[in-house]
N, C-alpha and C positions, 0 to 999 in steps of 0.2 A: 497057373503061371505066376512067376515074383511079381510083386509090385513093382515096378518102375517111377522113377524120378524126373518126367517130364518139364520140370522148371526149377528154376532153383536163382538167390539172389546173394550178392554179396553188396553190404554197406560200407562203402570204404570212408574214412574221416580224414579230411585234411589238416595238419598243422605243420606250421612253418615258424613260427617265432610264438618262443616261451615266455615266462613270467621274467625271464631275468632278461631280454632282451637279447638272446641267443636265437641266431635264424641258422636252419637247415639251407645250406647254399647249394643243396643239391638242387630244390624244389624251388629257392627263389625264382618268383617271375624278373622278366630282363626291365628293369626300373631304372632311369639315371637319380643319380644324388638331386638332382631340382625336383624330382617327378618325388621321391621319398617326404623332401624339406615339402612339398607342397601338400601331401597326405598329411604329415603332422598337422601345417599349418590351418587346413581345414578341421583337424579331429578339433585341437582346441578353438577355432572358429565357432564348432560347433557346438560347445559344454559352453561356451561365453553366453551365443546365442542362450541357448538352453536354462543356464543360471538365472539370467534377467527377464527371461519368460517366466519364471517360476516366482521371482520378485514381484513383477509387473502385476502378475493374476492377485498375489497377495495383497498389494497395494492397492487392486480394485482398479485396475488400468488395464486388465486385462478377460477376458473370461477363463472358462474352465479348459487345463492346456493338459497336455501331456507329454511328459518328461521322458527325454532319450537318453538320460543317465544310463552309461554303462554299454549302450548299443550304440555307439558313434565308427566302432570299425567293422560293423557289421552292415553301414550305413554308407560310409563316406569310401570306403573297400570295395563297396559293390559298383555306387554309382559313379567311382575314379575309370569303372572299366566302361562306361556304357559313351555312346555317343551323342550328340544332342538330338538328331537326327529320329535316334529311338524312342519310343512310345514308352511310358511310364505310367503306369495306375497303381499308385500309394493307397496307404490305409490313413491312420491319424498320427501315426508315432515315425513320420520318414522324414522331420525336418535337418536332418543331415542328409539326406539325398539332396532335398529341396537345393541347398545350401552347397554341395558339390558341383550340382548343374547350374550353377549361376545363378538362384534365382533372385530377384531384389529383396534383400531383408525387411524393408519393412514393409512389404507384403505380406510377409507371412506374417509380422505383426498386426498387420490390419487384418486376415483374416482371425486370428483370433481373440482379436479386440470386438470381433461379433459384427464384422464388415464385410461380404461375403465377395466383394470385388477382388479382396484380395492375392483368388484363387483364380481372377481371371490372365490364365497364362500368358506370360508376355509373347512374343515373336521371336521366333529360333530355339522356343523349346519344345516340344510333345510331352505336356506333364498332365496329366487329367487331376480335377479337384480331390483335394483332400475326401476320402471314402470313412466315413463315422460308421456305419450298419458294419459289421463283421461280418467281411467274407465276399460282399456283394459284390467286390471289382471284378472278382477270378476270372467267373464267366464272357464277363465286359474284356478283360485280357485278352480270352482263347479270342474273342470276336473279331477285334480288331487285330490279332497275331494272322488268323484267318482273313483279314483285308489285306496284311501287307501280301501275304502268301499270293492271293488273286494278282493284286498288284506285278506283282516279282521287283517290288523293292530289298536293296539290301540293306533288311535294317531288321531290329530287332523288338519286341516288345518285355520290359520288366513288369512282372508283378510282386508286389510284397505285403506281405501280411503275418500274424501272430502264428504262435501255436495256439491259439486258441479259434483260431480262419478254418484251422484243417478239423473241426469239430461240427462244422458249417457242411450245409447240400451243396452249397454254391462252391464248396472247396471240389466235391467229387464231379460237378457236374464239367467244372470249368478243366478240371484235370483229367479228365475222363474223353472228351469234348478234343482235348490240345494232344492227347497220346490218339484218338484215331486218325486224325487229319494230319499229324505228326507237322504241327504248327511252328512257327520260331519265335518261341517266347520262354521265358528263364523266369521259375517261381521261385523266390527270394523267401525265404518262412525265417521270419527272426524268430527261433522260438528262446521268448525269455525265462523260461519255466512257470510261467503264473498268466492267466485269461481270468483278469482282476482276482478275485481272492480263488478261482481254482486250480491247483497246481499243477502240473502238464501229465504225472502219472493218474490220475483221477481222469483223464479228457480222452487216453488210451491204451491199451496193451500194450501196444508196438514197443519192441524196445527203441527203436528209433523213428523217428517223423519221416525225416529220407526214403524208408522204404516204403511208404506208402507209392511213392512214383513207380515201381518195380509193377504192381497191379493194374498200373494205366497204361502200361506200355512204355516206360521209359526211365531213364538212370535216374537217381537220386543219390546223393552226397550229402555228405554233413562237414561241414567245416565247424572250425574252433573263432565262432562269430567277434570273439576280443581281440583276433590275428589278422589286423588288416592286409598283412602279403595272401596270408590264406583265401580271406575273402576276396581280393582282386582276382586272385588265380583262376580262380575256382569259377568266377560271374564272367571274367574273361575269358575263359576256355569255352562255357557255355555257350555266349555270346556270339562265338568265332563258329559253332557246330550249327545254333539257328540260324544265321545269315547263307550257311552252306544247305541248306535246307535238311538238314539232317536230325530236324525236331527238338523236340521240348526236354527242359534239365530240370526238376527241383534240386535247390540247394538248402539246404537245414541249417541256421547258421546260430549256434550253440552260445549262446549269449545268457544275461541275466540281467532283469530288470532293475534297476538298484534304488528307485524312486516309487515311489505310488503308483498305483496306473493312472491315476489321474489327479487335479489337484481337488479333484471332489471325493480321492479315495484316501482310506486309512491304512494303510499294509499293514502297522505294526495288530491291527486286531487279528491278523492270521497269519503270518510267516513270523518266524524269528529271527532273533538280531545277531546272532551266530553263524546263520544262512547268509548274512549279508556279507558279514566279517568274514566268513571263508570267500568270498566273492574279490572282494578288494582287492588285495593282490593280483589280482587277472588284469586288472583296470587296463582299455585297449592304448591308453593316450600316455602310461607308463613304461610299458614295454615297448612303443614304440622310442618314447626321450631314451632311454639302457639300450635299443638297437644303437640309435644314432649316436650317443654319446662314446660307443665302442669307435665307430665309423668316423670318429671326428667332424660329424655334421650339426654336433650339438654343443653349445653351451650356454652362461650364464647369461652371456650378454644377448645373444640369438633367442632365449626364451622369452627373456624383458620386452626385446621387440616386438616378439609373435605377440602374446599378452595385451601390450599395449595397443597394437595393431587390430586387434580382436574388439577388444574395447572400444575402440574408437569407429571401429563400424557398425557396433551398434548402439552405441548412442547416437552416430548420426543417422540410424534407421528408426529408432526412437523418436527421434526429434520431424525425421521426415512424416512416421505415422500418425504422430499426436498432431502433426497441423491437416491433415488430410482432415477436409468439411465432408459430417458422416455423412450417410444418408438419411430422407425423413423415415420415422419410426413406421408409418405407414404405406412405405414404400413394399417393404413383407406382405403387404396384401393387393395390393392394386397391381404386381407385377408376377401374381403367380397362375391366375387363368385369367385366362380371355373375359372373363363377368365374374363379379363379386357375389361369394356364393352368399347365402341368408348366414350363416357360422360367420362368415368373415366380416361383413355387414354388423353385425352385432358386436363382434369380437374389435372391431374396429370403434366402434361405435366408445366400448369400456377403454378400449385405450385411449 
């Protein structure tokens, strides 16, 4: 008998607005001109933020941070679609999510000035702590995607992580986990082509991240991560499928890291500056000002103020986190078991 072709996938790719800030108005989501001037006004919110974080750590006012250069409408795109209401488990790199959903700025300064109150989320959002280990939230996702499900709340859960998350057991377990329970939760994969110095063809065969979902039982998309209509579209549409109980979306969102991974990494020892240069032009926060500039929502004097306005928030979240009395040094141990182990006792003891 022939072989037959029992399955088969297609990866489809979103994109909506170009490098010269030309949008397909076929595919536009339904946005008002305030809901647009407000996505702008976040992207640069969030490179302000981002800039003076990157100062701050330099200046020794901060510790070791990581920079969302370049994935800010991969960021502020997704989380413009989510509701507050929804369940959110970030990785380390989501401080434009943080900063979409309202959250006070200079908390997330105090958490990475090495304050770990920082992370204690305030009332009216569902944000879970910043996640360092790679990969480890996924599972924590399906979990709680799996509580609202019990529940029969209508609400959703995001998860977001690296292309370097989907290299991780905790990527298949938690994807694996949310396609048979066929949960409502939307995996957000910023892949920036780099899981610090290894580059995203090294991590897999796959021609695309996306279809990893097709194996678990559920759609997977790849968006053009520098196209913030794309990425609204795409976490929106998601979104609107899990609250209808109609299960689990990853979204691939094609981005590119344009900073260090860290301010304790050096990229220039293994990418090149070429790679980066062909990068530029994508930038999401230029192609948004060339949308709007066509659309008469943008000029010189509207830029000065967003700028300004940017600035001025976070200096006074600057100014709010540096008066914040830390806590004692030894608080790290008297607050982490129930009795001071003999390691701690000691370790205490030399500090």
């Amino acid at each position: 008998m022939p072989e037959k072709i029992i399955e088969s996938c297609n990866v489809k790719r979103l994109e909506i607005l170009d490098e010269g800030g030309n949008a397909d108005e076929s595919l536009m989501p339904p946005l008002s001109d305030e809901q647009i001037k407000k996505m702008y006004e976040l992207l640069v919110l969030s490179r302000a933020f981002d800039q003076r974080a990157l100062n701050l750590q330099r200046e020794g006012r901060l510790g070791t941070y990581a920079s969302i250069l370049g994935q800010e409408a991969s960021q502020i795109g997704s989380a413009f679609a989510l509701e507050k209401s929804d369940w959110i488990f970030p990785s380390f790199r989501e401080m434009g999510v943080y900063i979409t959903m309202g959250y006070p700025l200079h908390m997330l300064f105090q958490y990475w000035s090495g304050d770990e109150r920082g992370v204690k989320c305030p009332e009216g959002l569902n944000i879970f702590p910043v996640c360092v280990p790679v990969g480890t939230q996924l599972p924590h996702a399906a979990g709680a995607a799996m509580g609202v499900k019990y529940r029969g709340d209508k609400k959703a859960v995001a998860c977001y992580f690296g292309d370097g998350g989907t290299s991780e057991g905790d990527f298949h377990e938690g994807m694996n986990f949310a396609g048979v329970f066929k949960l409502p939760v939307v995996f957000i994969c910023q892949n920036n082509h780099w899981a610090i110095s290894v580059p995203r063809e090294k991590q897999t065969a796959s021609k695309t991240l996306a279809q990893k979902a097709f194996a678990y039982g559920f759609e997977g998309i790849q968006v053009d991560g520098n196209d913030v209509f794309a990425v609204y579209k795409a976490v929106k549409e998601a979104l609107e499928k899990a609250k209808k109980d109609s299960g689990p979306t990853f979204i691939e969102c094609f981005t590119y890291r344009m900073s260090d991974h860290t301010t304790a990494d050096d990229a220039a020892r293994y990418r090149l500056k070429e790679e980066i240069d062909n990068w530029k032009p994508k930038d999401p926060i230029l192609r948004l000002k060339l949308f709007m500039e066509k659309k008469g929502l943008w000029n010189k004097q509207y830029q000065t103020d967003v700028e300004n306005k940017a600035k001025e928030a976070v200096d006074e979240a600057v100014k709010m986190e540096e008066a914040i009395e830390h806590p004692e040094p030894k608080d790290m141990f008297t607050f982490t078991y129930a009795k001071l182990t003999q390691r701690q006792m000691r370790q205490m003891k030399e500090l």
